[in-house]
C-alpha positions as CSV (number, residue, x, y, z in Angstrom):
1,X,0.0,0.0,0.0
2,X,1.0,3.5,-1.0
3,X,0.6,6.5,1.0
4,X,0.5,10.4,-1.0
5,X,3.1,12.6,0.8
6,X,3.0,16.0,1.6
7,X,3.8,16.9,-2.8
8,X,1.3,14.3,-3.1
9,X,3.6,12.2,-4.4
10,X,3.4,7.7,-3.3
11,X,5.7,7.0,-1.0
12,X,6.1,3.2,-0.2
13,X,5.1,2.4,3.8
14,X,8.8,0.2,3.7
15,X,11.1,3.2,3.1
16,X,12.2,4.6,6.5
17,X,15.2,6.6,5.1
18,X,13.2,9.5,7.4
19,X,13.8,8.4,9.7
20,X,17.7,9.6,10.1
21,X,15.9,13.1,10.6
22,X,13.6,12.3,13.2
23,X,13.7,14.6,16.3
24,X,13.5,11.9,18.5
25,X,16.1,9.3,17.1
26,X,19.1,10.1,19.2
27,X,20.8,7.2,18.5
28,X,20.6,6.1,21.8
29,X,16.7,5.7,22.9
30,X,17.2,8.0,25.9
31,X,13.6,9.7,24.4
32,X,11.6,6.5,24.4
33,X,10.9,6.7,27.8
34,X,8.6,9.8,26.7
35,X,7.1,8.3,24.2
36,X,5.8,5.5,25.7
37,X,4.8,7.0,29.0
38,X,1.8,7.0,30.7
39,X,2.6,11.1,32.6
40,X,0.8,13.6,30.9
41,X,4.3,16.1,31.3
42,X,5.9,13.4,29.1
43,X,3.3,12.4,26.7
44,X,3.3,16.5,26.4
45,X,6.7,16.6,26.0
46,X,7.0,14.3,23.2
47,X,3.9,15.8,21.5
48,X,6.2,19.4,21.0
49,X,9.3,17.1,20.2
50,X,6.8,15.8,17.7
51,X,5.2,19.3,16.4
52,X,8.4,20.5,15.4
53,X,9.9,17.4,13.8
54,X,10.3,17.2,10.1
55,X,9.7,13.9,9.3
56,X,5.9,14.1,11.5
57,X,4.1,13.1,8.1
58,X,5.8,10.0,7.7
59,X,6.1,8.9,10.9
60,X,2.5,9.2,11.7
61,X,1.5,7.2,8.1
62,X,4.1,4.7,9.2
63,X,2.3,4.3,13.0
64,X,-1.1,4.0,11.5
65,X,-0.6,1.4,8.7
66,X,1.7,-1.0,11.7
67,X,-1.4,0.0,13.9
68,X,1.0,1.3,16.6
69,X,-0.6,-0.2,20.0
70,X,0.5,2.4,22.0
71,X,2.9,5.9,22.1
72,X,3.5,8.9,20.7
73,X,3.4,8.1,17.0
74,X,3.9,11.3,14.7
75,X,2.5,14.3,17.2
76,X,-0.9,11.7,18.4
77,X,-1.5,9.4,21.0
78,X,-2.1,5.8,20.1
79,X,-4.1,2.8,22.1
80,X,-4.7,-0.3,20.3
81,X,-3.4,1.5,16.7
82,X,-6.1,4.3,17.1
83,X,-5.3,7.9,17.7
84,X,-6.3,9.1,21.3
85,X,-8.5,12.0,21.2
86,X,-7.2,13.0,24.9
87,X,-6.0,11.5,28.0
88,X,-6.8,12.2,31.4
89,X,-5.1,11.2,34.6
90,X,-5.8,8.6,36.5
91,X,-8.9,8.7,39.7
92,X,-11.5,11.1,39.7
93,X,-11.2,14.5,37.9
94,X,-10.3,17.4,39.7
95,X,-12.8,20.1,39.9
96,X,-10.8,22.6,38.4
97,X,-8.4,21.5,35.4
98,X,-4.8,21.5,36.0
99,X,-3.1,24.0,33.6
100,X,0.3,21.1,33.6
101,X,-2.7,18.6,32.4
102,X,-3.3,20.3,28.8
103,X,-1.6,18.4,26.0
104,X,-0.4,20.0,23.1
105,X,-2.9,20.1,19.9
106,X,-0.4,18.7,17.4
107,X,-2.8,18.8,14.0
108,X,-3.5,15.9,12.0
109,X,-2.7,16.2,8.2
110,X,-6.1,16.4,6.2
111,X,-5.5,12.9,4.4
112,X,-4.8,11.0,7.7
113,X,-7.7,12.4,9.1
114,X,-10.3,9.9,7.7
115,X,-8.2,7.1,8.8
């Protein structure tokens, strides 16, 4: 399966040459513990790491065709390969919202939207 890139051009779902660019591949994986938190500062954190990455498009194409079960995939949350609207902490809501519980709006690209 092909996926249209940002110059709506195919790109094949295989290629991962993007990700050398990624903002979050340190060589390392000192990041994934971010990315696969269950915090709201982290998932937060990783969701600006993710705004400002150049290589978002792909990643999030690439999380949504391997149905990612869970992370920060490409600026979006992901449980059981669906994007998470929002997350909320654990126990009962407080009655005034936290301003450290907001998470970052990272925008889904118009053709991922439907999917």
């Amino acid at each position: 399966m092909f996926a249209l890139n940002d110059d709506n051009r195919q790109s094949d779902p295989e290629d991962q040459s993007w990700w050398a660019e990624a903002r979050c591949n340190d060589g390392a994986a000192t990041m994934s513990g971010l990315f696969f938190s269950e915090e709201l500062q982290d998932i937060a954190r990783a969701k600006v790491i993710c705004a400002l990455c150049p290589v978002l498009v792909p990643c999030l194409e690439g999380a949504l065709d391997r149905r990612e079960p869970w992370g920060v995939w490409g600026g979006q949350m992901f449980l059981n390969g669906k994007i998470l609207a929002s997350k909320r902490r654990r126990g009962r809501p407080p009655k005034v919202a936290r301003p450290e519980d907001q998470l970052p709006d990272v925008p889904i690209p118009e053709h991922l939207r439907t999917a």
